[in-house]
N, C-alpha and C positions, 0 to 999 in steps of 0.2 A: 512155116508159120502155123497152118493147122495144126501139126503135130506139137509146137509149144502151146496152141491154145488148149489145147486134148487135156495137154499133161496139166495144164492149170487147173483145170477142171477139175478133171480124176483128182487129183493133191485136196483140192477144195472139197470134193465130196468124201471122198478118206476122212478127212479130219472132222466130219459133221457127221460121217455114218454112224447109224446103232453097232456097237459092239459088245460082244459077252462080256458081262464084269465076271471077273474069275473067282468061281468057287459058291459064285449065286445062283448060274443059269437066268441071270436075267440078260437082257439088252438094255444097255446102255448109251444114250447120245456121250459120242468126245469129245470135250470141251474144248476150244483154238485159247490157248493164252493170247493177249493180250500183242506180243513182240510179233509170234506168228502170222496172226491179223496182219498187222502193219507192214509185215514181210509179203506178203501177198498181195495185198493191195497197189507196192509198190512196183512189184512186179507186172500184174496186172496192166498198173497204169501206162508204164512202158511202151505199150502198144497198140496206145489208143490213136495213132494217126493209121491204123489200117483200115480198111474197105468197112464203112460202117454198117455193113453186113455180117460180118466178123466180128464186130464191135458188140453187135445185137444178139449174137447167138450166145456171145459168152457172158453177157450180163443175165441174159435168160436165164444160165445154167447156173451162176453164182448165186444168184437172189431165189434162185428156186430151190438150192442146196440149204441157202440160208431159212427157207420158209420152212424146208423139211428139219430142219434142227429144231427149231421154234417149236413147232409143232409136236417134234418128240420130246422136247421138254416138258411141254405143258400135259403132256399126257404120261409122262413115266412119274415115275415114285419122286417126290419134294426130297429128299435125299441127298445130304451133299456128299459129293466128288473131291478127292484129295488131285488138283492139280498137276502132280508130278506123274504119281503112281497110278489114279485112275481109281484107286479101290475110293470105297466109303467110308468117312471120319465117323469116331463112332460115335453114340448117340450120348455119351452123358459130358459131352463138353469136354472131352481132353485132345483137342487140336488147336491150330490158331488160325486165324483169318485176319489176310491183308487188310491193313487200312486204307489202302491206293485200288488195288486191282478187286478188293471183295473178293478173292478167290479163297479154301480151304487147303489146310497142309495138315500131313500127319504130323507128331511129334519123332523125331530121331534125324534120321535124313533127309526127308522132305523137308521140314522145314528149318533144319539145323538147331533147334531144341531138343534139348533131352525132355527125358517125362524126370525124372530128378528137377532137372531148372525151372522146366514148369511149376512144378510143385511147390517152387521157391520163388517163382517171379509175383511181383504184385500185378493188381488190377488195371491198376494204370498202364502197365508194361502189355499187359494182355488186351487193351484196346486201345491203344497205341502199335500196334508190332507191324510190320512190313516185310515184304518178301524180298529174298538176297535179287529176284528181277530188277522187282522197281526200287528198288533201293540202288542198285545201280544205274538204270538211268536218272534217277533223281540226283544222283553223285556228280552224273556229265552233265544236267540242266543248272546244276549249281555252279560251276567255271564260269558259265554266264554270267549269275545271279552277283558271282563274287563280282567279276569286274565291272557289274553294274554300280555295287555297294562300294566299290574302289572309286569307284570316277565319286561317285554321291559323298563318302567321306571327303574326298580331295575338293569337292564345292564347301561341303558344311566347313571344311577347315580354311579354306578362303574367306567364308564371311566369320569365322571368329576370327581371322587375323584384320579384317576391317572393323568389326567389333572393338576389338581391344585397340588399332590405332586411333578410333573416335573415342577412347575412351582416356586417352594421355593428358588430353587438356581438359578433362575433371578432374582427374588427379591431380593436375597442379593447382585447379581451385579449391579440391580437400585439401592441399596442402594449406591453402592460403587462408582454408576457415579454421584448419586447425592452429593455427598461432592466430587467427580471431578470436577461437577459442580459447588461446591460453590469454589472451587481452580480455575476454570477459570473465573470466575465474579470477583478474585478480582484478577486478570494477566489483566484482560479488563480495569478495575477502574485505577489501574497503568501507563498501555498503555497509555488509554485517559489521564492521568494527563501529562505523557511525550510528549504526541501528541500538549498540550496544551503549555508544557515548546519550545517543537520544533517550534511552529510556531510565541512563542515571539522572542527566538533568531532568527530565519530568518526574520521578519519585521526587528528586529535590524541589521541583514546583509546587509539586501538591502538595507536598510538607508543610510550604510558607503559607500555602493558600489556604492550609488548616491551622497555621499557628493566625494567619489574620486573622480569619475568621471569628477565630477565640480571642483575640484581641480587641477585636470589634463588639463581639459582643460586651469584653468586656466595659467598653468604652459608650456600649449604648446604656448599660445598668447602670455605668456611674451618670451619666447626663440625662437620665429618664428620672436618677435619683430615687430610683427603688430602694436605695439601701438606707434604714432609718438614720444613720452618720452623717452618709451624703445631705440628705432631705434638712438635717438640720444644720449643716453647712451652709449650703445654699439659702436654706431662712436666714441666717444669720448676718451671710454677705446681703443680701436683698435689705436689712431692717438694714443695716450700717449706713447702706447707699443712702437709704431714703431721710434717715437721722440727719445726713448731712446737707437735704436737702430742705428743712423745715423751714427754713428764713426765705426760699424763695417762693415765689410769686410769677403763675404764669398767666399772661393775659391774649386771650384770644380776641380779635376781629379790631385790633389797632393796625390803621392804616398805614400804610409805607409812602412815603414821598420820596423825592431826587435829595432834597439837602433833610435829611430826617435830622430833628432833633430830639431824641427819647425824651431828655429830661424833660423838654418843655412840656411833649404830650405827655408825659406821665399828673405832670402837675394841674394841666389842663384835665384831666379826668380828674382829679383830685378835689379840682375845687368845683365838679359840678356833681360828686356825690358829696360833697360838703366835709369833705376832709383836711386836715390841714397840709399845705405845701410841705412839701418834702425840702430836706437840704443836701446836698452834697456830702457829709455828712453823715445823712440816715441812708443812703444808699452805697450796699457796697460795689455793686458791679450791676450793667443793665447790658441786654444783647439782644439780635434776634434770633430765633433759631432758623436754619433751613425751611426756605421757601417750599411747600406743595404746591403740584400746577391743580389753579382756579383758587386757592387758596392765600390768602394773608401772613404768611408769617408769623409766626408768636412772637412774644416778648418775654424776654427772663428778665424779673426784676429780683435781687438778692438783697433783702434788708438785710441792717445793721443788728435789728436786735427780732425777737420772735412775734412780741406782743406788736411789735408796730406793723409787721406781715400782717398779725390776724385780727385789727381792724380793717384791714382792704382785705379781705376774707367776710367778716360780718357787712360791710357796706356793699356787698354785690347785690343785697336783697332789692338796690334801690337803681340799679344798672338797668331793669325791663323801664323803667320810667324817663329816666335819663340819655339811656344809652343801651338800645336794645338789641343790636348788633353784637354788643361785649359781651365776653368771661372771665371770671376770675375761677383760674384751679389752681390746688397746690400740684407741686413740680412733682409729680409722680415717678419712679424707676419705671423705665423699658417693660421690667418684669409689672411692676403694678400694674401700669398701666393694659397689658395684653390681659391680665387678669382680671380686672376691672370690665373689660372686656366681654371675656368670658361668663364672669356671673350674670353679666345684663340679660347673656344671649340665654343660658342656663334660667336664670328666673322667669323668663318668657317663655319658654318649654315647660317647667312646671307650673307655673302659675304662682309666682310670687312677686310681688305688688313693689316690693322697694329692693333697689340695689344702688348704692353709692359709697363711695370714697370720703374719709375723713381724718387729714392729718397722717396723710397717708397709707392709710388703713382701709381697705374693702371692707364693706359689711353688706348685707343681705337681710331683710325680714320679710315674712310672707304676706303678713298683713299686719295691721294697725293692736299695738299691746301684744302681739308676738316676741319672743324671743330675737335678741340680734346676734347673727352669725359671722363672724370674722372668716375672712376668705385669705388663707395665706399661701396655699398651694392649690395646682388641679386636684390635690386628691379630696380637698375640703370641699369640691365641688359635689362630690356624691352627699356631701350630708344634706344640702338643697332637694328633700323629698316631699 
């Protein structure tokens, strides 16, 4: 047991002692690769259930190997060491240096590069490079690594096959939106076809609505009578009416009773303006017109002849004496009559003194030996200035 612990030793101090680099005369610390180490230690450990006396003397002698190495490092030349061979890489950078162990290699056999390859490999490759060591235990730490990536594939592929079995019955609802889809592509086709019938029928609406329009107007020019044919149409139906109304006689504020008898009240006014009784005869037709509410009804009385109208025409003068509740007008047209109307309100706005009706004729004078204005239409209204 001494004698294995010796030889441990001794082996430990060998590979940490200074040695001549050849061809420098210098001493040099010898670097332990990395595999070495691990080889030793494992050794070591081996025989750690001995007498921990034995235990103590060899940790002494390791760690004190290890301190003298330390220590020759940091005192020799910063210099790197080509791990294989021992000599010095040289100085203007043509070696490579692991990316795992940090150790140096020459170019050729050391480190299995040529200086050619070098010279041809990129940057990347040159600090990326690894040594054929750890490059092989990296090779056996990978069998691990695979069947770890094996089993982790074989999960990941479990949950896409549960993935895609939760994913069958959306499929059959795409299916079922795509023939919803093909039911709304032709509710769309329809639509537009209706979209197209609705906007021939409105070009045809608004056609009409611009032919009424023009037709309306036309139809308000002719009834406003702006057109001088028109205007003298209309005078001419208006005089016709009223021509044919010369023989009547209308009487306002004759009472109505239950058994009326026109004739008799007509005669009874008659003989209390002192005119003579009418006959049967001299009247051709007698009526009332249409009742106003609060109002009396008129009387149409139609004589026979013109002249005997227009003594109950002169004898109203004597009606405020007799009978002051009465009127006597002549039978004016709808049209007169609104006109008649109109110039009252008209001469009252200007300031003209006389408006009245005669023989069915409007007339207008502003004051007394003025001129008299005949009113036959609204537009005669403007000459009232």
């Amino acid at each position: 047991m001494r004698l294995r612990l010796r030889q441990l030793s001794r082996a430990a101090y060998k590979r940490t002692a200074p040695t001549d680099a050849p061809g420098t005369g210098t001493r040099q610390r010898q670097q332990l690769h990395p595999a070495d180490s691990k080889r030793f230690l494992f050794d070591f450990a081996g025989w750690l259930f001995y007498p921990a006396v034995i235990l103590n003397i060899s940790c002494t002698l390791y760690f004190a190997a290890a301190a003298s190495a330390v220590g020759a490092n940091m005192s020799t030349d910063p210099e790197l060491q080509c791990l294989v061979c021992q000599d010095v890489v040289p100085q203007d950078g043509k070696y490579l240096t692991c990316t795992k162990c940090d150790y140096a290699y020459h170019l050729g056999k050391c480190s299995g590069v040529s200086a050619p390859s070098f010279r041809n490999r990129s940057e990347s490759f040159k600090a990326t490079w690894i040594c054929a060591t750890c490059e092989t235990a990296e090779r056996k730490s990978g069998v691990v690594a695979t069947q770890s990536e094996s089993s982790s594939f074989a999960a990941q592929l479990k949950t896409l096959n549960d993935n895609v079995a939760s994913l069958l019955p959306i499929i059959g609802k795409v299916n079922a939106l795509s023939e919803l889809l093909v039911t709304v592509g032709n509710i769309e086709n329809s639509m537009k076809f209706l979209y197209e019938k609705y906007d021939s029928v409105l070009t045809k609406v608004e056609k009409q609505d611009s032919d009424i329009a023009a037709l309306k107007k036309r139809v308000d020019r002719i009834e406003s009578g702006t057109s001088p044919a028109i205007r003298q149409i209309r005078l001419d139906l208006n005089e016709m009416e009223q021509y044919s109304r010369r023989q009547n006689l209308e009487i306002l504020g004759l009472a109505k009773e239950e058994h009326d008898d026109l004739f008799e009240k007509v005669n009874t006014v008659a003989r209390k303006l002192e005119l003579p009784e009418l006959t049967r005869s001299d009247i051709d037709g007698m009526h009332r017109l249409p009742q106003r509410p609060g109002k009396e009804p008129a009387v149409i009385v139609r004589f026979t002849s013109v002249s005997l109208k227009q003594k109950w025409i002169e004898a109203r003068s004597r009606l405020r004496a007799k009978e002051p509740d009465m009127r006597f007008f002549d039978n004016l047209t709808p049209w007169n009559k609104r006109l008649l109307w109109l110039a009252r309100a008209r001469a009252e706005e200007v300031g003209y003194r006389f408006a009245w009706q005669n023989n069915g004729h409007v007339l207008v004078r502003k004051d007394e030996g003025d001129k008299v204005i005949r009113i036959q239409d609204e537009c005669d209204l403007e000459k009232m200035v």
